[in-house]
mmCIF file of the N, C-alpha and C atoms, coordinates in Angstrom:
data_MODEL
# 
_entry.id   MODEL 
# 
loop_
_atom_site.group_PDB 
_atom_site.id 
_atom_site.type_symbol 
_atom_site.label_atom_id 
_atom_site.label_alt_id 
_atom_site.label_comp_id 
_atom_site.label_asym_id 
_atom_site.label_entity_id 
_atom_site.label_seq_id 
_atom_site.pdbx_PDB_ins_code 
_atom_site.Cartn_x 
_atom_site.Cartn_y 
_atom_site.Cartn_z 
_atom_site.occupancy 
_atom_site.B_iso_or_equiv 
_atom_site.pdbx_formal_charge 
_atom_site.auth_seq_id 
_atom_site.auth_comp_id 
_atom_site.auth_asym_id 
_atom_site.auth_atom_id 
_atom_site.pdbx_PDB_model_num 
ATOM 1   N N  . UNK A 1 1  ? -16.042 85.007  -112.007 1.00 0.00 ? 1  UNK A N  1 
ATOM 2   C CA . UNK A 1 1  ? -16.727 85.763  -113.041 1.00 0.00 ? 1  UNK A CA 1 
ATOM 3   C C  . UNK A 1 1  ? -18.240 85.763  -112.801 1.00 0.00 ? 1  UNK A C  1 
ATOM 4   N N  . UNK A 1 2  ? -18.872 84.435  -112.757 1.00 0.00 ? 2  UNK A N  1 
ATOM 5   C CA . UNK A 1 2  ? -19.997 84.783  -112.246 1.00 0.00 ? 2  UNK A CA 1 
ATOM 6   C C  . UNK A 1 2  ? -20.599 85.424  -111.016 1.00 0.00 ? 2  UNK A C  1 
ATOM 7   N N  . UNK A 1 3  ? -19.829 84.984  -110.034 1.00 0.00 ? 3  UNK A N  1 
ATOM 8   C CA . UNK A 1 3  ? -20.061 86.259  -108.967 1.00 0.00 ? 3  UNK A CA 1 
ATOM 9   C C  . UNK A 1 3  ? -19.838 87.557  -109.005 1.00 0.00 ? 3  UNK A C  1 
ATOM 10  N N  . UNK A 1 4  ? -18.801 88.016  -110.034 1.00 0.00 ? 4  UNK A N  1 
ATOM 11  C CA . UNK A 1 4  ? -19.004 89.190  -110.365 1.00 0.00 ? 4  UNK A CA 1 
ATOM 12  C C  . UNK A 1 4  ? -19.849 89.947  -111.137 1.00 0.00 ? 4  UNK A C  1 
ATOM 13  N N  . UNK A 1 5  ? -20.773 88.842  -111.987 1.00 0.00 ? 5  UNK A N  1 
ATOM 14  C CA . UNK A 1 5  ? -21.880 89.101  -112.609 1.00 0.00 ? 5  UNK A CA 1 
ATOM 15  C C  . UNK A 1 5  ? -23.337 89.453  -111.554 1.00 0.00 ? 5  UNK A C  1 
ATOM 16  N N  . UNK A 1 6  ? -23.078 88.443  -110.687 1.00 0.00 ? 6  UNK A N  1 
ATOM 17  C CA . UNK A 1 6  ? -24.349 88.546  -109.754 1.00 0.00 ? 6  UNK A CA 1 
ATOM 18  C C  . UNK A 1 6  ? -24.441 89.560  -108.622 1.00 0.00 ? 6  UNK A C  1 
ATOM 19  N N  . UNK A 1 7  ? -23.229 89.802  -108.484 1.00 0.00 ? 7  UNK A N  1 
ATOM 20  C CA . UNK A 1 7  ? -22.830 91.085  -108.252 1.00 0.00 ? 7  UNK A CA 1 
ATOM 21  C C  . UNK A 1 7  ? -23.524 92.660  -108.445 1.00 0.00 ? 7  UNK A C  1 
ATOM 22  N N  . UNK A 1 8  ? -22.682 92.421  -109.809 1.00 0.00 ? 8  UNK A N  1 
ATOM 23  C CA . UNK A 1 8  ? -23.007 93.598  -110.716 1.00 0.00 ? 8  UNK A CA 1 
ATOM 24  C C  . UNK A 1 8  ? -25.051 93.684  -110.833 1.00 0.00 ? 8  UNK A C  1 
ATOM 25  N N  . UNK A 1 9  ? -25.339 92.544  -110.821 1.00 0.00 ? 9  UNK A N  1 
ATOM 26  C CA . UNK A 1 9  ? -27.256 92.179  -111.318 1.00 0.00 ? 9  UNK A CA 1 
ATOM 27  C C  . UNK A 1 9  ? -27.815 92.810  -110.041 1.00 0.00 ? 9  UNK A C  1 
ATOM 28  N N  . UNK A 1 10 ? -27.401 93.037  -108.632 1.00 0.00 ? 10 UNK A N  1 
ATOM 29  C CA . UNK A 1 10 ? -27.693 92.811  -107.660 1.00 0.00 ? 10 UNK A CA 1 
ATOM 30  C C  . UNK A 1 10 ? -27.352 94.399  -107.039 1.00 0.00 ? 10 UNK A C  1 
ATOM 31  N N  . UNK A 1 11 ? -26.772 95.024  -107.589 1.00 0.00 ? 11 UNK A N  1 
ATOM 32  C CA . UNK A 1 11 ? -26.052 96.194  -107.168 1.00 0.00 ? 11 UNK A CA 1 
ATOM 33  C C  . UNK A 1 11 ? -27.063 97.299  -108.663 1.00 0.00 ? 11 UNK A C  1 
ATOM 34  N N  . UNK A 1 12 ? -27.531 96.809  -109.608 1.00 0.00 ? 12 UNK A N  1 
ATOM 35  C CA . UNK A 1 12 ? -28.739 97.437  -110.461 1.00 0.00 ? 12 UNK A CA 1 
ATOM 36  C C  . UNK A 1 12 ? -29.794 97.266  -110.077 1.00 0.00 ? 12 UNK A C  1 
ATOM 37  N N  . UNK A 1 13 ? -29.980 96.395  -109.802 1.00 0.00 ? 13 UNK A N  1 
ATOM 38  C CA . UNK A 1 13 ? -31.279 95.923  -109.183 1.00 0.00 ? 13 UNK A CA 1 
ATOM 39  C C  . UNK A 1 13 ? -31.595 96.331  -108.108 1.00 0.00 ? 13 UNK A C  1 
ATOM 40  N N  . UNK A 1 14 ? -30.548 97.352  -106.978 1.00 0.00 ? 14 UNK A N  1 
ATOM 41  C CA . UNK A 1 14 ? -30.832 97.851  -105.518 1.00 0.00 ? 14 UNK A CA 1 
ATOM 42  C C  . UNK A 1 14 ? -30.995 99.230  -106.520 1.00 0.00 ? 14 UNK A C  1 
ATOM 43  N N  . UNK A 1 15 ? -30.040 99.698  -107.404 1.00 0.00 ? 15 UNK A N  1 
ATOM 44  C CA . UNK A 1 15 ? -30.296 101.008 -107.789 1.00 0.00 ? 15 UNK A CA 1 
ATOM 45  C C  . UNK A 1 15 ? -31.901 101.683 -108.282 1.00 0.00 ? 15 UNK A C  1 
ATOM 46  N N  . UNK A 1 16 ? -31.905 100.808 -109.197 1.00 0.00 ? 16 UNK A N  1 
ATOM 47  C CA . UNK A 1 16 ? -33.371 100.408 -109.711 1.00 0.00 ? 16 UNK A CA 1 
ATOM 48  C C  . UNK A 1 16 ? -34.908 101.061 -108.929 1.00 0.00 ? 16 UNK A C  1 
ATOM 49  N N  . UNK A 1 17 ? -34.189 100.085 -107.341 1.00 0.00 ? 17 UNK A N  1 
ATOM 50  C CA . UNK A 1 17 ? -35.501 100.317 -106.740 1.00 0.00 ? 17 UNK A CA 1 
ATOM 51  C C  . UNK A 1 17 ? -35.375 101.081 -105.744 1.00 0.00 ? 17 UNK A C  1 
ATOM 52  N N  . UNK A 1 18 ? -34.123 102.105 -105.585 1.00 0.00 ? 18 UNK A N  1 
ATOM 53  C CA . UNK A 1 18 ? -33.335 103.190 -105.151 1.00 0.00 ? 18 UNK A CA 1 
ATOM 54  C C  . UNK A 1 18 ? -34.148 104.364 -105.656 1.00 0.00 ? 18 UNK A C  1 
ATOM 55  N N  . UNK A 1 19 ? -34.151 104.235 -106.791 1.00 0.00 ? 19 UNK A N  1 
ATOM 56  C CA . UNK A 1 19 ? -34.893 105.354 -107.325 1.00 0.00 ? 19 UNK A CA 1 
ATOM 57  C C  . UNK A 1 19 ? -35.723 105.148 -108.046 1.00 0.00 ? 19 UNK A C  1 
ATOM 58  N N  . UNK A 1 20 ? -37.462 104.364 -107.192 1.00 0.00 ? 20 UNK A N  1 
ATOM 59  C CA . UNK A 1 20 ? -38.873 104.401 -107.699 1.00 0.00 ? 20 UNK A CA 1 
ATOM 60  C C  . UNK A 1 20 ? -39.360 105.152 -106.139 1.00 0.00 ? 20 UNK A C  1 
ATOM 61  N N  . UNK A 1 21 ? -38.536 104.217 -105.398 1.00 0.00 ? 21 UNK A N  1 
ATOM 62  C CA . UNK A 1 21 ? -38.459 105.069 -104.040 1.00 0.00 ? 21 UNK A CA 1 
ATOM 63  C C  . UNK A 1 21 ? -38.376 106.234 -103.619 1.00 0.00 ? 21 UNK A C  1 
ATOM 64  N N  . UNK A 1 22 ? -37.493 106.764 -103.908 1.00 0.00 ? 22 UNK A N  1 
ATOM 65  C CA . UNK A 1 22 ? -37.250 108.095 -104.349 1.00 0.00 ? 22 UNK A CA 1 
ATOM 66  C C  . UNK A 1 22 ? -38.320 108.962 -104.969 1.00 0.00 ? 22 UNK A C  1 
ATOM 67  N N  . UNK A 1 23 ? -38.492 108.282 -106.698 1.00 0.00 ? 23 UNK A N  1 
ATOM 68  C CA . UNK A 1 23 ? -39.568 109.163 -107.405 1.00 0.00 ? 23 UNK A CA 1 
ATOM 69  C C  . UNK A 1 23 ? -41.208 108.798 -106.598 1.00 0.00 ? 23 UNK A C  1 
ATOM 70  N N  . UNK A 1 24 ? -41.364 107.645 -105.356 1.00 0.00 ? 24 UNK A N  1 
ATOM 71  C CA . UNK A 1 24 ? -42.532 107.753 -104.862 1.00 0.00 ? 24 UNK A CA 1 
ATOM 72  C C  . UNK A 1 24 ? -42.628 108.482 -104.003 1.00 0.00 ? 24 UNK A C  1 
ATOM 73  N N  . UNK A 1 25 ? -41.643 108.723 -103.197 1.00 0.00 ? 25 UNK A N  1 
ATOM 74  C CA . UNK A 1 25 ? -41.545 109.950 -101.934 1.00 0.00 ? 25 UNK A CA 1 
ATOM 75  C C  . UNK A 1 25 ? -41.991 111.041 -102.625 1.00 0.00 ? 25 UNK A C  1 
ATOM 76  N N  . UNK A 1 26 ? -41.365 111.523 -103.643 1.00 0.00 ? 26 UNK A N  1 
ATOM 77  C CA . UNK A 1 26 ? -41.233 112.438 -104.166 1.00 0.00 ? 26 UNK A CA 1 
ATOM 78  C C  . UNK A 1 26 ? -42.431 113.640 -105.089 1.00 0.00 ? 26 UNK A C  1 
ATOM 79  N N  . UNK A 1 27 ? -43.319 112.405 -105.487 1.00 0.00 ? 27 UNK A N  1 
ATOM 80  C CA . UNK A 1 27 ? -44.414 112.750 -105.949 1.00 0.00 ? 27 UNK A CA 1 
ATOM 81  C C  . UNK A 1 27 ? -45.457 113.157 -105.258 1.00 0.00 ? 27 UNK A C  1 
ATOM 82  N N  . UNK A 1 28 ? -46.516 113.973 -105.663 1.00 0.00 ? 28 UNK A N  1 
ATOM 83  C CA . UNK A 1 28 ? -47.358 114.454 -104.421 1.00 0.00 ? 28 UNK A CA 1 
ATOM 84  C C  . UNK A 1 28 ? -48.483 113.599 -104.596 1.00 0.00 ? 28 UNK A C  1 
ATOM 85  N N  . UNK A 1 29 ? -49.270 112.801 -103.991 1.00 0.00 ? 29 UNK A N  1 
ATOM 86  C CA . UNK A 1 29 ? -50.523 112.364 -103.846 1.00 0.00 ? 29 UNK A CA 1 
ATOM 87  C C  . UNK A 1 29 ? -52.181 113.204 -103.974 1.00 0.00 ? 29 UNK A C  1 
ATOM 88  N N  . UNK A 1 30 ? -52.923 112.944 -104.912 1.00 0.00 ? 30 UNK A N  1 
ATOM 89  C CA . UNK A 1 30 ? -53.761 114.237 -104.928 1.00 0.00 ? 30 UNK A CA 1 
ATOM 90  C C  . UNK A 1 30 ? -55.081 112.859 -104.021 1.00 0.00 ? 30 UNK A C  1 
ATOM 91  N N  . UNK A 1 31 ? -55.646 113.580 -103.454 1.00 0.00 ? 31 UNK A N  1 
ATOM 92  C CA . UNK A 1 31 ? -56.627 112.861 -102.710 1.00 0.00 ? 31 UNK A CA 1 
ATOM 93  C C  . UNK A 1 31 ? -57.663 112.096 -103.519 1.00 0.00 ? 31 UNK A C  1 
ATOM 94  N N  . UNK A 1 32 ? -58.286 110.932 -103.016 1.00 0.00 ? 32 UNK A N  1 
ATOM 95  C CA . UNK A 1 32 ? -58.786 110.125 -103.651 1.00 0.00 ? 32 UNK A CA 1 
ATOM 96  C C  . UNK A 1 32 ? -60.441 110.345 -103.716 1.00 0.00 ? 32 UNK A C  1 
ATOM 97  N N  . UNK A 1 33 ? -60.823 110.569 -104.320 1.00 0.00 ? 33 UNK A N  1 
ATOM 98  C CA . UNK A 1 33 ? -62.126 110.871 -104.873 1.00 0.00 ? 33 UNK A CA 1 
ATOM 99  C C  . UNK A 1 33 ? -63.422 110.108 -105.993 1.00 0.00 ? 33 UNK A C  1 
ATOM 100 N N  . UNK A 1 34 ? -64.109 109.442 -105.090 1.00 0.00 ? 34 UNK A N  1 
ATOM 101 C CA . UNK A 1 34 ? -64.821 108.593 -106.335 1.00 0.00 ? 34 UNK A CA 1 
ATOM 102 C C  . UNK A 1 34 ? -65.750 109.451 -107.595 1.00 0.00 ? 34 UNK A C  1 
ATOM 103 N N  . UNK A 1 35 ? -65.580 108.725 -108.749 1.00 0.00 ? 35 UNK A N  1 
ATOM 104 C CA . UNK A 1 35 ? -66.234 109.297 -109.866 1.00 0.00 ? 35 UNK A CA 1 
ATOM 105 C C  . UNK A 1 35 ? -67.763 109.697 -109.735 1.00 0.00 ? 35 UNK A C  1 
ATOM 106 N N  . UNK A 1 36 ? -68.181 108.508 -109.204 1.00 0.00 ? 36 UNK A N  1 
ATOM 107 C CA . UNK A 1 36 ? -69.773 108.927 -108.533 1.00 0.00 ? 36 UNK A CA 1 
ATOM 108 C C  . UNK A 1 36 ? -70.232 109.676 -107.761 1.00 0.00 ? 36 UNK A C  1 
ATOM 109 N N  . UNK A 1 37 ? -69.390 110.088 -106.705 1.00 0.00 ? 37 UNK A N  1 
ATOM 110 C CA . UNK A 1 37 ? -69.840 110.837 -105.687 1.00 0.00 ? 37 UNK A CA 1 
ATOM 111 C C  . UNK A 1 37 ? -68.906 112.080 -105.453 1.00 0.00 ? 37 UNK A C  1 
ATOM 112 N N  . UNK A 1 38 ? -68.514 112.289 -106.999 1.00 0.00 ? 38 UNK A N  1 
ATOM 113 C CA . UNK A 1 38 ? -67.787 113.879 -106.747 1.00 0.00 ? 38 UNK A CA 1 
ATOM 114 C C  . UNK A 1 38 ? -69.110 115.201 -107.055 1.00 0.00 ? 38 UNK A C  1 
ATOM 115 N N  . UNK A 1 39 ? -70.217 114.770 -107.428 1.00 0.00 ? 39 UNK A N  1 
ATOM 116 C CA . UNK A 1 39 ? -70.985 115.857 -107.758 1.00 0.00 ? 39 UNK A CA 1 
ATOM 117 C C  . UNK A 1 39 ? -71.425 115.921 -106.325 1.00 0.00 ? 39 UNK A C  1 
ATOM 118 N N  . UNK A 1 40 ? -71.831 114.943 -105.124 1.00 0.00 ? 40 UNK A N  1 
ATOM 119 C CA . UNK A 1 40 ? -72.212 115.413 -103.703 1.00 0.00 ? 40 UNK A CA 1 
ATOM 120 C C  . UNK A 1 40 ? -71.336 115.691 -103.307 1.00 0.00 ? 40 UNK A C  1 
ATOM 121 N N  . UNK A 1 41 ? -70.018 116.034 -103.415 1.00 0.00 ? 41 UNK A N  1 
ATOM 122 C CA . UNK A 1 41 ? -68.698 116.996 -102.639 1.00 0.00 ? 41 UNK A CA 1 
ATOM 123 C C  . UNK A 1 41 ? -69.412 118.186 -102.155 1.00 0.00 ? 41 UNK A C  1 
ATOM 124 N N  . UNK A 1 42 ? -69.172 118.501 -100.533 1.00 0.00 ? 42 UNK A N  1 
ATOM 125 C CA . UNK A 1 42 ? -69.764 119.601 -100.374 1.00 0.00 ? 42 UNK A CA 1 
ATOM 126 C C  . UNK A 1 42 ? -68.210 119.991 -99.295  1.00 0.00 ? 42 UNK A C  1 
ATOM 127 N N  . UNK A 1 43 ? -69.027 121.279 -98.365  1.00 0.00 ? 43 UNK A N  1 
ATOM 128 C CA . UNK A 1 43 ? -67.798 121.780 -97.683  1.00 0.00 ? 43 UNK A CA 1 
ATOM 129 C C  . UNK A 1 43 ? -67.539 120.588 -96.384  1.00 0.00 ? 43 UNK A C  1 
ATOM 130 N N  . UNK A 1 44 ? -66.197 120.611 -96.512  1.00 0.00 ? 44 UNK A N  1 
ATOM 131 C CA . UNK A 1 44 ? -65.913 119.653 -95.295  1.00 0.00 ? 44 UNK A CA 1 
ATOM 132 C C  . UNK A 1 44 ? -66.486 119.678 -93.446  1.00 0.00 ? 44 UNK A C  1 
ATOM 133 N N  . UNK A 1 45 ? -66.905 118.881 -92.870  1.00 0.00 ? 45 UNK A N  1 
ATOM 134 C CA . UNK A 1 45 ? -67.762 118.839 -91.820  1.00 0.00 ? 45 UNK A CA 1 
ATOM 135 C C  . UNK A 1 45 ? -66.742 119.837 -91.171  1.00 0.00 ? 45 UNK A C  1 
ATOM 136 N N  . UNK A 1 46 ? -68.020 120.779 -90.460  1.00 0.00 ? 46 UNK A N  1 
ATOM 137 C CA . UNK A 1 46 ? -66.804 121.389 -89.006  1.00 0.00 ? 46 UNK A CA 1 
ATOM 138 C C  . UNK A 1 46 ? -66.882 120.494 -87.896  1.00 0.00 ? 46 UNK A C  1 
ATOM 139 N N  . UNK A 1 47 ? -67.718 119.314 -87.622  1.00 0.00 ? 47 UNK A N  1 
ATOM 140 C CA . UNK A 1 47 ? -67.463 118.751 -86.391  1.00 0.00 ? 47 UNK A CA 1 
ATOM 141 C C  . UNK A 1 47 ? -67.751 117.479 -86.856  1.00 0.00 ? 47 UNK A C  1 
ATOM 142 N N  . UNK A 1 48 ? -67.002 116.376 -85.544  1.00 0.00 ? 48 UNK A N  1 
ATOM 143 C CA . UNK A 1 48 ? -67.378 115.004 -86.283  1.00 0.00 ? 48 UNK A CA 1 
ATOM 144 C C  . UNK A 1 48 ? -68.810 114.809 -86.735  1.00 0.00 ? 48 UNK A C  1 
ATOM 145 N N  . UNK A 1 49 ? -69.502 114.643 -85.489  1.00 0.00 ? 49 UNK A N  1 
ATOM 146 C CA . UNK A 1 49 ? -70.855 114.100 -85.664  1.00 0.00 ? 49 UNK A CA 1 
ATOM 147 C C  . UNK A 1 49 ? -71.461 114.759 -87.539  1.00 0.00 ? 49 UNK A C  1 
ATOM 148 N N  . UNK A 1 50 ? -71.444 115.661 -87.948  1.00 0.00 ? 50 UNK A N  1 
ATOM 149 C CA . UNK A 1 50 ? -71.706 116.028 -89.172  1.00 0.00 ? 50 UNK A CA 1 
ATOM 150 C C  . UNK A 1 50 ? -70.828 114.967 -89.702  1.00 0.00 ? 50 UNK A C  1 
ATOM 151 N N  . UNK A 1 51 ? -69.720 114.931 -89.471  1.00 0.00 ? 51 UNK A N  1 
ATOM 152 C CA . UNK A 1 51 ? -68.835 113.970 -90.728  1.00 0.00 ? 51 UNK A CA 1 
ATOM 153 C C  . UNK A 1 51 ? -68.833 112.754 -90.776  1.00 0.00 ? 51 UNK A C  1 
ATOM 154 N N  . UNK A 1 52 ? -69.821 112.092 -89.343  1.00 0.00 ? 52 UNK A N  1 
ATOM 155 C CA . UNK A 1 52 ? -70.097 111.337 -89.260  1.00 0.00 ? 52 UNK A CA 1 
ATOM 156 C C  . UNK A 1 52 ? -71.966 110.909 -90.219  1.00 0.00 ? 52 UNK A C  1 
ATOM 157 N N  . UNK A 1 53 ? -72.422 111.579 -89.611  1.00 0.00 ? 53 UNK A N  1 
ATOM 158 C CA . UNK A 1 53 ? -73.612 111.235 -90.288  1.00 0.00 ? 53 UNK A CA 1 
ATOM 159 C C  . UNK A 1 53 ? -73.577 111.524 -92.158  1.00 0.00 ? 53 UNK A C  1 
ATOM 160 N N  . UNK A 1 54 ? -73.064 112.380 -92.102  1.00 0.00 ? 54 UNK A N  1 
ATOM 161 C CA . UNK A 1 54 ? -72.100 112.649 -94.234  1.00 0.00 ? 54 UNK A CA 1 
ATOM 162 C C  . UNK A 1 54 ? -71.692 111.238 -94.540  1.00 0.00 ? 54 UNK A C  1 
ATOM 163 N N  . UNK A 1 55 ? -71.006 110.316 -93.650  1.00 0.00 ? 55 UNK A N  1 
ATOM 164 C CA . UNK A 1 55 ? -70.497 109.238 -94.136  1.00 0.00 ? 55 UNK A CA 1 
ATOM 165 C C  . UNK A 1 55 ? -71.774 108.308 -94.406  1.00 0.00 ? 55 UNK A C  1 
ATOM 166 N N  . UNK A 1 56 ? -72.507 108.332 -93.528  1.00 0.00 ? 56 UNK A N  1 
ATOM 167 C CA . UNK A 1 56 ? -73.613 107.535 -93.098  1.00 0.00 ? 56 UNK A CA 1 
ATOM 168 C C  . UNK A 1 56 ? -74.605 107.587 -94.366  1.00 0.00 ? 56 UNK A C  1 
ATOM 169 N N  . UNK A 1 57 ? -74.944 108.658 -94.517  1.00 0.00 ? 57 UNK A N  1 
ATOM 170 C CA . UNK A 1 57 ? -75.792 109.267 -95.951  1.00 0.00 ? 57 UNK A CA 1 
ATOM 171 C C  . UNK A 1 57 ? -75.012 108.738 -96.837  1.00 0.00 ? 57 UNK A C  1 
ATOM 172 N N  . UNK A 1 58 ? -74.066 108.811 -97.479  1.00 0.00 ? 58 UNK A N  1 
ATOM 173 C CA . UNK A 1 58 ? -72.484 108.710 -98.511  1.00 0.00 ? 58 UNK A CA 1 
ATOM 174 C C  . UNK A 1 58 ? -73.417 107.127 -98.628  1.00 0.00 ? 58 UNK A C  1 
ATOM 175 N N  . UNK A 1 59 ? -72.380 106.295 -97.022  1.00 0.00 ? 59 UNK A N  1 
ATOM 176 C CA . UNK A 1 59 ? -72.940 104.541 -97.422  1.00 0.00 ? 59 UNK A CA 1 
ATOM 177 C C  . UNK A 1 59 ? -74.043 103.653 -98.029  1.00 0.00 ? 59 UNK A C  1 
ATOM 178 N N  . UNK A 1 60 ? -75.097 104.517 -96.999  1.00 0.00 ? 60 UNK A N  1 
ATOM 179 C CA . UNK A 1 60 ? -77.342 104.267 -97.563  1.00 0.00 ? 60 UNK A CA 1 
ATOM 180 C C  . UNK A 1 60 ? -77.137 104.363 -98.840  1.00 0.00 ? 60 UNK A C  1 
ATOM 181 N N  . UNK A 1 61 ? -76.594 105.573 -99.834  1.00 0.00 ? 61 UNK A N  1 
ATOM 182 C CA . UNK A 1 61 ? -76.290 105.773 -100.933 1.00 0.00 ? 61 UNK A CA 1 
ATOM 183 C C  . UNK A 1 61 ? -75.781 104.907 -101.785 1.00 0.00 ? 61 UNK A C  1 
ATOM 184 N N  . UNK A 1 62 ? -74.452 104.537 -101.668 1.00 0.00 ? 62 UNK A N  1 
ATOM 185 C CA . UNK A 1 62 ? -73.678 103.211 -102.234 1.00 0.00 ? 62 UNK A CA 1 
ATOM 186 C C  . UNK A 1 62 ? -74.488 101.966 -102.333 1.00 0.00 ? 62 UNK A C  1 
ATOM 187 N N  . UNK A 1 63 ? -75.447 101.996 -101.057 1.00 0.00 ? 63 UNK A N  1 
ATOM 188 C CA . UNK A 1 63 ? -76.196 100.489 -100.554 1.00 0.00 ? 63 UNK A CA 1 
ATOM 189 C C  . UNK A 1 63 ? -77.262 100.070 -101.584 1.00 0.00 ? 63 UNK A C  1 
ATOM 190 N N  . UNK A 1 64 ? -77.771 101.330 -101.731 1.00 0.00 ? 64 UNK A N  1 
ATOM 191 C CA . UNK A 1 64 ? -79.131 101.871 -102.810 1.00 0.00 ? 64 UNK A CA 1 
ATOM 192 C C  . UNK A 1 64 ? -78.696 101.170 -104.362 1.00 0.00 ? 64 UNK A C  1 
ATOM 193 N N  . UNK A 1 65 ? -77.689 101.632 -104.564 1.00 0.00 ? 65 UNK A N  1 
ATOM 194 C CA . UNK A 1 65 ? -77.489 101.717 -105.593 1.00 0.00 ? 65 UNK A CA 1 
ATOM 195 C C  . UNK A 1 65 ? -77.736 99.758  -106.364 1.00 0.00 ? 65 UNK A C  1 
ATOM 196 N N  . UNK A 1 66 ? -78.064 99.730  -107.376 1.00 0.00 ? 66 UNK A N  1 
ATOM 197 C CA . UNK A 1 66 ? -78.641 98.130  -107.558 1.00 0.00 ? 66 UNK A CA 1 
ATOM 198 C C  . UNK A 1 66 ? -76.639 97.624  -108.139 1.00 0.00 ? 66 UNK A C  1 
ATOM 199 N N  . UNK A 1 67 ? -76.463 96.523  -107.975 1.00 0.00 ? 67 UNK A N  1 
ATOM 200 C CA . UNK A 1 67 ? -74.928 95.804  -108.660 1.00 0.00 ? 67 UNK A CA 1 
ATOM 201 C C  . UNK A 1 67 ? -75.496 95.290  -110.317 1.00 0.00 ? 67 UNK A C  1 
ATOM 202 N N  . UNK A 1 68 ? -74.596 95.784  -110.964 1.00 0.00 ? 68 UNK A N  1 
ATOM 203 C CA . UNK A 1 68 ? -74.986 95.142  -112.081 1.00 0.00 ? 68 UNK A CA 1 
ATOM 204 C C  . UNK A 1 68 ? -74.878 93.283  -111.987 1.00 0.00 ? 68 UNK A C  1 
ATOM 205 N N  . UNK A 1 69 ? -75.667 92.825  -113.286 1.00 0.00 ? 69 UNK A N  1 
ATOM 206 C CA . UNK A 1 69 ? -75.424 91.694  -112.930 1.00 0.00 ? 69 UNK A CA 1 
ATOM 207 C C  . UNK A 1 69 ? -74.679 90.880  -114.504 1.00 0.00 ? 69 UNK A C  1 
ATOM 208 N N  . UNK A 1 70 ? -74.047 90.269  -114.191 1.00 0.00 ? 70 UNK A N  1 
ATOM 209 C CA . UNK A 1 70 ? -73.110 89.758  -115.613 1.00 0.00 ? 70 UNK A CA 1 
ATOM 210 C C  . UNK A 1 70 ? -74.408 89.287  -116.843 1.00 0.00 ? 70 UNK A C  1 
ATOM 211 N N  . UNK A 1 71 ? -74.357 89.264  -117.809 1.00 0.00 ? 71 UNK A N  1 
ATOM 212 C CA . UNK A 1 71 ? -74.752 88.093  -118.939 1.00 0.00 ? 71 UNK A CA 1 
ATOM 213 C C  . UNK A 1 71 ? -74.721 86.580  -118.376 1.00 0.00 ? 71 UNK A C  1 
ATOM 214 N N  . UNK A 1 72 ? -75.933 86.376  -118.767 1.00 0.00 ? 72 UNK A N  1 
ATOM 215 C CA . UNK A 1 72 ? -75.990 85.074  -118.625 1.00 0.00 ? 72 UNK A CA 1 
ATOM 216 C C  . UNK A 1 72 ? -75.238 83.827  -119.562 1.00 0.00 ? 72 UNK A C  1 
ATOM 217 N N  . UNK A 1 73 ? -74.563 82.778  -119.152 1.00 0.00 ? 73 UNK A N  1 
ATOM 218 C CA . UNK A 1 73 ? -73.416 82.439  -120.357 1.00 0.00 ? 73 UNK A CA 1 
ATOM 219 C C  . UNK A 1 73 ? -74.534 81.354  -120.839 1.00 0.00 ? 73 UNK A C  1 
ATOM 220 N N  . UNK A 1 74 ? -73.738 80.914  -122.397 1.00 0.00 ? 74 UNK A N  1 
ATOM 221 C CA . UNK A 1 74 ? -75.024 80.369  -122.904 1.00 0.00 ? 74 UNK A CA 1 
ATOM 222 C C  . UNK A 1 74 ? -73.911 78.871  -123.582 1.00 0.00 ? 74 UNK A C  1 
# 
């Protein structure tokens, strides 16, 4: 009986993740885009070296930018 329980737990539990699998194939991925740097979206490089130096500008950018810093605990 209990093996037919663990069984049964084991044979839901493949179904389960049968079909997240499924619904992940399945779904389309929309490209990943940061919140900050969707207003500099421009047209995509026609050659590396442009898409290279775009990245380069993009990073200096990120670098610039100051990190917040937490509260001091008291």
């Amino acid at each position: 009986m209990i093996r037919m329980l663990g069984l049964v737990g084991l044979v839901v539990a493949l179904a389960v993740v049968g079909l997240l699998v499924k619904k992940q194939l399945t779904t389309p991925v929309a490209p990943a885009v940061s919140v900050e740097g969707a207003g500099t979206l421009g047209a995509p490089a026609s050659n590396p070296r442009q898409a290279q130096e775009q990245f380069k500008q993009s990073l200096d950018a990120a670098m610039q930018q100051p990190r917040p810093m937490p509260d001091e605990a008291k």
